[in-house]
SERO-4910 file (N, C-alpha, C, O; in steps of 0.05 Angstrom, whole numbers):
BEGIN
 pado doro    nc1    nc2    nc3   cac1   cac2   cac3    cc1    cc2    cc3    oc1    oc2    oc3
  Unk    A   1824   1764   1933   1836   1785   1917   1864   1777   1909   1874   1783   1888
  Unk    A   1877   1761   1932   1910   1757   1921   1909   1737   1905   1921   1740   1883
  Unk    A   1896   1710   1910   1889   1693   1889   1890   1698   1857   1900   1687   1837
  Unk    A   1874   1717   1863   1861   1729   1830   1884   1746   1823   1887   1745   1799
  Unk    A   1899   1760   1834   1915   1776   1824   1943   1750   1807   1950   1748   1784
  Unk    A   1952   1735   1833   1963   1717   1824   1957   1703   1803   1976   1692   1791
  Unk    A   1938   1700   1795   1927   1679   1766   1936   1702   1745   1953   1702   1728
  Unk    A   1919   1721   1752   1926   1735   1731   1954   1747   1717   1956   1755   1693
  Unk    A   1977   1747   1740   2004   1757   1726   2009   1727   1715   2014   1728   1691
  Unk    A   2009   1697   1728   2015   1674   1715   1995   1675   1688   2010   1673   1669
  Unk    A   1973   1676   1681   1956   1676   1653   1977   1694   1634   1973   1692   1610
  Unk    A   2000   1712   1646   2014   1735   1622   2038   1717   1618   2049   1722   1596
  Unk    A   2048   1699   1631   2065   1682   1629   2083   1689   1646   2107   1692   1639
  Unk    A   2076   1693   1667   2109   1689   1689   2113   1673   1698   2093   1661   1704
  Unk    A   2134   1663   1704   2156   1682   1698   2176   1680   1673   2200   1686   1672
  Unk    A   2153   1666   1650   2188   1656   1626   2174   1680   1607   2183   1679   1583
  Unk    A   2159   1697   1611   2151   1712   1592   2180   1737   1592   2197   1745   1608
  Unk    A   2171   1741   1569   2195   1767   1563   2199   1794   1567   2217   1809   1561
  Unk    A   2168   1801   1583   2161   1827   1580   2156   1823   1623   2161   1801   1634
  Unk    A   2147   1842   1635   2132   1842   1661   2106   1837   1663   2096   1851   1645
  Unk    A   2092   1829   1672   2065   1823   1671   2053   1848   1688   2061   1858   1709
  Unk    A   2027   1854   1670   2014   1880   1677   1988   1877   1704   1969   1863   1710
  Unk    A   1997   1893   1711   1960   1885   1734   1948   1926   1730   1960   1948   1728
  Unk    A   1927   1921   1729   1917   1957   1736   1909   1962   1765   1898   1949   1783
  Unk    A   1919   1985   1761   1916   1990   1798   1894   1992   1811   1894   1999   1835
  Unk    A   1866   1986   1796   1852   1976   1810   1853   1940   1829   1848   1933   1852
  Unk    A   1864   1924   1799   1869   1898   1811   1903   1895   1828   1912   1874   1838
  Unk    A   1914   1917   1829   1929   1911   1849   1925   1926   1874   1947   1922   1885
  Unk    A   1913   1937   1887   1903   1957   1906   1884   1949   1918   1889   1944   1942
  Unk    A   1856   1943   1907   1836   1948   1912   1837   1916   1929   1844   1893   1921
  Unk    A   1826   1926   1956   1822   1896   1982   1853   1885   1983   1857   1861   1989
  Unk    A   1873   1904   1977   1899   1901   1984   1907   1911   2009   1911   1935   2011
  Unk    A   1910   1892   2032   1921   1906   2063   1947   1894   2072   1954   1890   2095
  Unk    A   1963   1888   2045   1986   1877   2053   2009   1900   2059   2023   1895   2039
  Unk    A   2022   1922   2073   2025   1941   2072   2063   1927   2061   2082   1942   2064
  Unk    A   2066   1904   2053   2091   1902   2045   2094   1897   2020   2117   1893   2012
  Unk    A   2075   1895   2003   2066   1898   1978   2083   1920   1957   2088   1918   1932
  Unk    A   2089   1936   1970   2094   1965   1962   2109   1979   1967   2103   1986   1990
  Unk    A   2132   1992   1959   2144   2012   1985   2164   1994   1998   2187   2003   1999
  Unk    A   2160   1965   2011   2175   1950   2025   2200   1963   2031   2214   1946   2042
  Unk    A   2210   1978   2029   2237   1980   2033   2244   2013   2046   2266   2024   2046
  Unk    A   2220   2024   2055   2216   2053   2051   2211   2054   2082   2191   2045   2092
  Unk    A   2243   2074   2105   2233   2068   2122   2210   2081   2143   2203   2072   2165
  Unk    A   2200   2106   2126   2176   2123   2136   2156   2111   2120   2154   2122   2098
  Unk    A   2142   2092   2122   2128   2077   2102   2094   2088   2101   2083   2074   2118
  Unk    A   2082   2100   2093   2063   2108   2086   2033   2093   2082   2039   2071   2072
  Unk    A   2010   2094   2085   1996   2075   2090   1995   2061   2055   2000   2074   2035
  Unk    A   1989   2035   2054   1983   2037   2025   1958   2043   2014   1953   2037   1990
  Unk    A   1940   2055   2029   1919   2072   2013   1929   2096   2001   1919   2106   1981
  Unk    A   1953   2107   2013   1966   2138   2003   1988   2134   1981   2001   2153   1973
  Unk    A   1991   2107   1970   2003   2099   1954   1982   2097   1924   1987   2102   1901
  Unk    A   1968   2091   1931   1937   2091   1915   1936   2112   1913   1955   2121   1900
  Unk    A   1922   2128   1921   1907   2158   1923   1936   2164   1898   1929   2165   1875
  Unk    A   1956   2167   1902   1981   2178   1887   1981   2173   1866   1975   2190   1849
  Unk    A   1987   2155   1862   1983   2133   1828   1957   2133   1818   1957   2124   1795
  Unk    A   1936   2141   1827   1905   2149   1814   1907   2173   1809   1905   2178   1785
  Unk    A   1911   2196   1828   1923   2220   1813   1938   2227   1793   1935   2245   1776
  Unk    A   1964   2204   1794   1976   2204   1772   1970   2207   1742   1979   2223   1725
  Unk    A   1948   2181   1741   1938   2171   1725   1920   2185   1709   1917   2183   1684
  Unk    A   1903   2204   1730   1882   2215   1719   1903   2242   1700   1896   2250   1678
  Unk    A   1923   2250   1711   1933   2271   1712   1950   2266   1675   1949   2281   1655
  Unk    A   1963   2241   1680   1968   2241   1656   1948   2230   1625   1953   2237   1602
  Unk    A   1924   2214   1633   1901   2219   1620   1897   2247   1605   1889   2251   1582
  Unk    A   1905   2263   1621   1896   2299   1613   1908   2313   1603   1898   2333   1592
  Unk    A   1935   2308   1605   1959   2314   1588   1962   2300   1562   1973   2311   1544
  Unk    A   1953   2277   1560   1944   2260   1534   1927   2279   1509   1932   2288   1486
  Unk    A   1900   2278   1530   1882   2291   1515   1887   2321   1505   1877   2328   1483
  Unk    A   1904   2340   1523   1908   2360   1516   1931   2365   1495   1933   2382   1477
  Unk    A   1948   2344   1504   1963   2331   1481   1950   2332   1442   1959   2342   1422
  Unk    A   1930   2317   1448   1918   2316   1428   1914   2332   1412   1923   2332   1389
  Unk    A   1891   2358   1430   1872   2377   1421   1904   2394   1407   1904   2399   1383
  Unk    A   1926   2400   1422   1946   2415   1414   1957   2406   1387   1960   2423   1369
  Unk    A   1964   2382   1384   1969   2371   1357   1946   2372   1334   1956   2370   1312
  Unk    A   1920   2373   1334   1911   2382   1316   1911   2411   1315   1910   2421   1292
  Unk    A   1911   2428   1337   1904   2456   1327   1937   2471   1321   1933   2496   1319
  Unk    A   1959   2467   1319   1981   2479   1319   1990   2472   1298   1991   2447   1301
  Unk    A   2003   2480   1266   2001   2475   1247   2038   2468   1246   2044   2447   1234
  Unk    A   2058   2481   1255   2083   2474   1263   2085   2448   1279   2095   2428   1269
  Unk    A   2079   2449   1292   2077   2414   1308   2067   2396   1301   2044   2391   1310
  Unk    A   2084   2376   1277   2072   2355   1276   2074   2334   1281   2094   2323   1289
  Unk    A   2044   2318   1275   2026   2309   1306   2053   2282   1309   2071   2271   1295
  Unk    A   2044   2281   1331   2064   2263   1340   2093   2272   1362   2104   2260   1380
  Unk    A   2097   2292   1352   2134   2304   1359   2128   2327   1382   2144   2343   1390
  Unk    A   2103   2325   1390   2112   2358   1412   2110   2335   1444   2091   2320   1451
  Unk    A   2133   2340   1456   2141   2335   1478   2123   2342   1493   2107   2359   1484
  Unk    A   2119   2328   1528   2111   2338   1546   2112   2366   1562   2096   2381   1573
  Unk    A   2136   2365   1557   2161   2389   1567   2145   2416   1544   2137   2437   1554
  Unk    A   2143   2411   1522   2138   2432   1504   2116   2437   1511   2112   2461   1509
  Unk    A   2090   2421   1521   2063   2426   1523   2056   2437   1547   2037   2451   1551
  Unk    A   2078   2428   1569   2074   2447   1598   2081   2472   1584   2063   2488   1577
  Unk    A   2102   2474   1579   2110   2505   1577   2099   2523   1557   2109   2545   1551
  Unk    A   2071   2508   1543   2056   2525   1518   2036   2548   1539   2029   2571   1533
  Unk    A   2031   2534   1563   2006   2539   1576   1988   2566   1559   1966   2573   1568
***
């Protein structure tokens, strides 16, 4: 698993690339038991499965805000599409 992770940030070009090289948190997580991976510096350190579980929640969470995102920008005829904030779409509820 670390192998492969490794190939894969060098295939984005690190380190002379210009940008960070991406991994998805499946390929950085998943058969990951390095618990210093993460967090390192955090001194109530948490398992790194609960680092996962977090950032997948995240993820799903902002997926849904996307989409609702969406549905709101076609149906609201003042907002256009593109310009309504996060902030504006929590507080439409």
């Amino acid at each position: 698993m670390k192998d492969n992770l490794i190939k894969k940030i060098y295939e984005q070009g690190y380190p002379d690339a210009q940008t960070a090289p991406l991994v998805s948190l499946e390929e950085f997580f998943e058969g990951n038991e390095d618990e210093g991976s993460i967090g390192c510096n955090l001194m109530d350190h948490p398992e790194i499965d609960t680092f996962y579980l977090k950032l997948k929640v995240s993820q799903v969470y902002k997926t849904y805000l996307m989409k609702l995102w969406k549905l709101k920008t076609m149906n609201i005829g003042h907002f256009r599409k593109g310009y309504i904030s996060y902030q504006a779409l929590i507080s439409k509820k």
